[in-house]
N, C-alpha and C positions, 0 to 999 in steps of 0.2 A: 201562283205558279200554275201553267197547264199541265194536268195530267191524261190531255189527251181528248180521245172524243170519239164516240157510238162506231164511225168509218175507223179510228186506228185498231181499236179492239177486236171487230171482225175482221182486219184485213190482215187474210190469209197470207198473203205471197210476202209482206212483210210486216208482220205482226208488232206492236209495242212490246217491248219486253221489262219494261222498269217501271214502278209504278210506288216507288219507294216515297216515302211522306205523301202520300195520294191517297183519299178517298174511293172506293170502286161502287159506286150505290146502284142497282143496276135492282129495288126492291121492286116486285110486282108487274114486271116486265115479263115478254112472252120472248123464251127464244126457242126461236124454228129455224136455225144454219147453225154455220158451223162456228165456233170460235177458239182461238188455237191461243191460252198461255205457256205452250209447251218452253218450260226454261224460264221463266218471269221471276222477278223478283216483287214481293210483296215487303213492305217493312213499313211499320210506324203508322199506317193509316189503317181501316176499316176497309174490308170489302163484305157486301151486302147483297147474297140473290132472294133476301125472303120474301117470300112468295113469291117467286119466280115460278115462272114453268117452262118445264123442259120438253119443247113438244118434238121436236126433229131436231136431228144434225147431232154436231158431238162435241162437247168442250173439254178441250183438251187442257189437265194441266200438269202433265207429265216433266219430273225434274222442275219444277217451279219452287220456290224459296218462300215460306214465310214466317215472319220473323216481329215480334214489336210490337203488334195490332191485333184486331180480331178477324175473325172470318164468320160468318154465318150464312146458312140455309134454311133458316126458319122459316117452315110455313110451306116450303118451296113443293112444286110437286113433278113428277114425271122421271123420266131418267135423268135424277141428281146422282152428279157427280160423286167418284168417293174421291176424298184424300185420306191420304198416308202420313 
């Protein structure tokens, strides 16, 4: 199944918003823009920013759902994200 790719994640103007049985590995990567899950559904798969850095921009996951899987920010550094 695709769940997408690096260009749907950041794109702003029409962002992916389902990402339900989907993997998010995104470990050890630098993000400097923006990226908007505002409203996203997360279920059944792993999302992953450890060790991620948060250098600029703002990730947005406002009203986002998750549900079934894990989430982690292990390791992660910079302005990480809180959820609620």
């Amino acid at each position: 199944m695709s769940c997408g790719t690096i260009r749907d994640i950041a794109n702003i103007e029409k962002p992916h918003r389902s990402w339900q049985g989907c993997d998010l590995d995104l470990t050890g990567v630098t993000i400097d823009g923006n990226m908007d899950f505002t409203g996203a559904t997360f279920s059944g798969g792993a999302v992953n920013f450890g060790g991620a850095v948060f250098s600029d921009g703002m990730v947005a996951f406002g009203d986002a759902t998750f549900s079934g899987g894990a989430v982690s920010f292990d390791r992660a550094t910079g302005s990480i994200p809180q959820l609620r």
